[in-house]
Residue, then its C-alpha position, 0 to 999 in steps of 0.5 A: x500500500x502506497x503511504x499518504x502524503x504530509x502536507x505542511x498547511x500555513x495559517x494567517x498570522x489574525x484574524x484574517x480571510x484565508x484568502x487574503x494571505x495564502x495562495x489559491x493552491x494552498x487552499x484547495x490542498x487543504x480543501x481536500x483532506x480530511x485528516x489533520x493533526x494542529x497545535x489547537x483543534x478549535x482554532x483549526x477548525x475555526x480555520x477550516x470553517x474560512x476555507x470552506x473544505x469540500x465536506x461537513x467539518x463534523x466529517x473531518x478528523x482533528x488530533x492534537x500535537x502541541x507541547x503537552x502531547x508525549x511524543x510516544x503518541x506521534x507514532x498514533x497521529x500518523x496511522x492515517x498515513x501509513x494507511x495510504x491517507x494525505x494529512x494536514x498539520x496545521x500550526x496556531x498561526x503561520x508556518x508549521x513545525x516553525x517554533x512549532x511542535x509539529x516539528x517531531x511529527x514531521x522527522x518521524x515521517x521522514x523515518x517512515x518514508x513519508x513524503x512530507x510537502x512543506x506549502x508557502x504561506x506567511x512566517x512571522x519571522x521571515x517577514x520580520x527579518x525582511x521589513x527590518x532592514x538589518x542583515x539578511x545573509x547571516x542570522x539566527x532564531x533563538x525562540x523564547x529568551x529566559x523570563x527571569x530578568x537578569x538571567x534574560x539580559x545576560x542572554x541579550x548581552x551573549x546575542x549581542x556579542x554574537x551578532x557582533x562577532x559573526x555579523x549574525x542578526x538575531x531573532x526572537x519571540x516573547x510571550x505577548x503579555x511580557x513584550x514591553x518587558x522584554x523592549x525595556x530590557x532590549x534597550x537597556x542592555x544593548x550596546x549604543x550603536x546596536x540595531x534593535x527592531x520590532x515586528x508586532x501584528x505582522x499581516x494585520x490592519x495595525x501592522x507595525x514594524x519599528x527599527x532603531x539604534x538602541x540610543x535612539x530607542x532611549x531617546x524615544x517613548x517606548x510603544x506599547x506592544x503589551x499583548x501584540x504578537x511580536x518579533x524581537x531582532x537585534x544586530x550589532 
């Protein structure tokens, strides 16, 4: 028996029509299938309801992979493939298996043969890179930085250091409700003459991507980014 295909099924980044950010390929793929495995089965459906599929959405199969699912599991998630079946995995937003426990899923098809196809649709982190105007040809994402506050500016000053060193910019995320504290750090910690930018609500109506030398930040009134999706970049 021929195995399924994993098709790897961008989001928007909001509260978006589907069509307003993904391709007419991407939603026609996804249109089709009716297995999926998502970080969140409600918001996948609430996605699904956008496309419309081709069948009831009571009829579609929606497991969930996120970080609390033990990764003995992963071998269940995939029995529709192994039994000839095409399967989505959807992320929260964006691309799948980016920042994104999905990630395990998809090494463990490559292990059983699995053909995975990876569709094009928004990535928060490469638009950010993209709008900021620091260095694209070398750079590096680092997911979360550590909460505590002396522990995360330690980290800033070790990327920082980094980015001065390789000529590398630096990309990372913070749990909205602390993005003002993670600015503050930001801009208190780096260097003068380091670029820092952010990159908040990135699609959206109220877009709005801010880049500016540490000592410029510090002259400015800092922006309120409390609870806006965001990416952080610096380079040195």
């Amino acid at each position: 028996m021929n195995k399924g295909k994993l098709y790897l099924i961008p989001t928007p980044l909001g509260p978006l029509p589907a069509n307003s950010v993904l391709s007419q390929a991407v939603i026609d793929q996804a249109k089709k299938l009716s297995y999926f495995v998502a970080e969140n089965a409600k918001s996948a459906r609430a996605f699904l309801k956008t496309l419309p599929t081709n069948r009831p959405i009571q009829d579609i199969t929606i497991q969930e992979l996120n970080e609390k699912t033990p990764l003995t599991l992963l071998s269940e998630l995939i029995t529709p493939l192994q039994n000839g079946l095409d399967m989505g995995l959807i992320s929260e937003a964006g691309c799948p298996a980016v920042a994104d426990p999905g990630a395990h899923l998809i090494a463990l098809a490559h292990k059983e043969g699995i053909r995975v196809c990876p569709l094009a649709g928004p990535s928060s982190i490469v638009l950010a890179l993209m709008g900021s105007g620091l260095f694209g040809q070398n750079f590096a994402f680092h997911g979360y930085l550590p909460i505590k506050n002396n522990i995360r500016r330690k980290k800033i000053s070790e990327l920082e250091k980094s980015s001065c060193a390789d000529h590398k910019t630096q990309i990372f995320i913070e749990t909205p409700y602390r993005n003002n504290q993670m600015l503050k750090a930001l801009v208190e910690t780096c260097m003068s003459s380091t670029k820092i930018c952010i990159a908040s609500n990135l699609t959206l109506d109220n877009e709005r991507i801010m880049m500016f030398t540490a000592k410029e930040w510090r002259c400015r009134q800092l922006p309120d980014i409390d609870r806006q999706p965001t990416v952080f970049l610096l380079q040195a």
